[in-house]
Residue, then its C-alpha position, 0 to 999 in steps of 0.5 A: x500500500x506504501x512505498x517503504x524505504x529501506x534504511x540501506x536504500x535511501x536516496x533523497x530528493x530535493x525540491x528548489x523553489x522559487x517565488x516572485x516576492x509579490x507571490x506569497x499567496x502562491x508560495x504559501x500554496x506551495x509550502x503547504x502542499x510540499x509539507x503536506x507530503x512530507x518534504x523538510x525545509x532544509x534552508x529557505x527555498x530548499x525541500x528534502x525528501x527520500x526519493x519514493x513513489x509516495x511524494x511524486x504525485x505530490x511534488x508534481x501538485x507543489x510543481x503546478x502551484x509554483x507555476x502558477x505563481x510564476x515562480x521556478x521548481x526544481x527536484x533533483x536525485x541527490x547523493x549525500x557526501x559522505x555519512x555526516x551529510x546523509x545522517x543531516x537529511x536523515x535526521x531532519x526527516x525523521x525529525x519531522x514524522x517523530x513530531x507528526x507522530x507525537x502530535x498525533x498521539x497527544x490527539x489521541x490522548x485527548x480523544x479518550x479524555x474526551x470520552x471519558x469525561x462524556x462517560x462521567x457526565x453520563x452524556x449518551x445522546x447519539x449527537x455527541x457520539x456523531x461528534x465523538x464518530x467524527x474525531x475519530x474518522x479524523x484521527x484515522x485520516x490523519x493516521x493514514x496521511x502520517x503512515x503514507x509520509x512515513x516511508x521509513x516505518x519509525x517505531x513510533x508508527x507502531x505506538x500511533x498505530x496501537x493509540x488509535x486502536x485504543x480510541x476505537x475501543x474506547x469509542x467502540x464503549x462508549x457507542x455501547x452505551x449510548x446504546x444502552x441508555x436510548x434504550x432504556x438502560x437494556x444493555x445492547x444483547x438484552x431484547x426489548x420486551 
């Protein structure tokens, strides 16, 4: 499903961007668009990134929005001189996924506050459920856009990954009794009379 990148493989990409100074609105376009893909700024108008099928369809959208603004884009294979130069790219890159995926766990951490403080008020209506639905769905969105940037599959993937599914059964719970409380207090395999 993912393009993975071996540690032993790693080739890296750079992406050159130029904008006309009276640009911004294009350049800020641009920027979202390459940091929505995962590339890391490593000095103003310099974007690196491993080389995988991942971020092409990406870096083609950024290419297409800097034209747009009249400016230059320009992705080139680059070869690191050297371990000291490769661990730079490396750990800038993982710098970024390691602080994607700790937002994310912070997220989920505050989904399950959330339901349990649902829980304590015994709020079980089906509208906060479609809320409570509904952050989770985002959360699993933004799991899979990490998982997709994530070519070099961290170990903090895996503790995302394990976060997420703790979300699902905590909502998974509190469905049960939302459930539970519309019907009168019947739990979910009880039969209505």
């Amino acid at each position: 499903m993912f393009a993975l990148v071996k540690d032993s493989e790693i080739r890296w990409v750079l992406a050159l961007v130029q904008m006309p100074g009276a640009a911004a609105r294009h350049r800020v376009a641009v920027w979202r668009e390459l940091r929505k893909i995962g590339a890391v700024p490593v000095v103003a108008g310099a974007w690196v990134l491993p080389d995988s099928p991942a971020f092409r369809g990406g870096l083609a959208r950024a290419e297409e929005l800097c034209r747009r603004g009249d400016g230059t884009f320009a992705v080139l294979d680059v070869a690191p001189r050297g371990e000291s130069a490769e661990a730079a790219l490396r750990s800038a890159f993982v710098a970024a996924r390691v602080d994607e995926w700790t937002e994310f766990e912070r997220d989920g951490v505050k989904f399950e506050q959330e339901i349990a403080k649902e829980t304590g008020r015994a709020k079980f209506t089906f509208g906060e459920l479609e809320e409570e639905e509904q952050s989770l769905d985002r959360l699993r969105r933004w799991y899979r856009d990490l998982k997709r940037r994530d070519v070099l599959e961290l170990p903090e993937a895996a503790r995302a990954e394990q976060r997420l599914k703790a979300c699902e059964e905590v909502l998974e719970q509190y469905a049960e009794q939302v459930y539970a409380a519309m019907r009168g207090g019947a739990s979910l395999g009880d039969e209505p009379d």
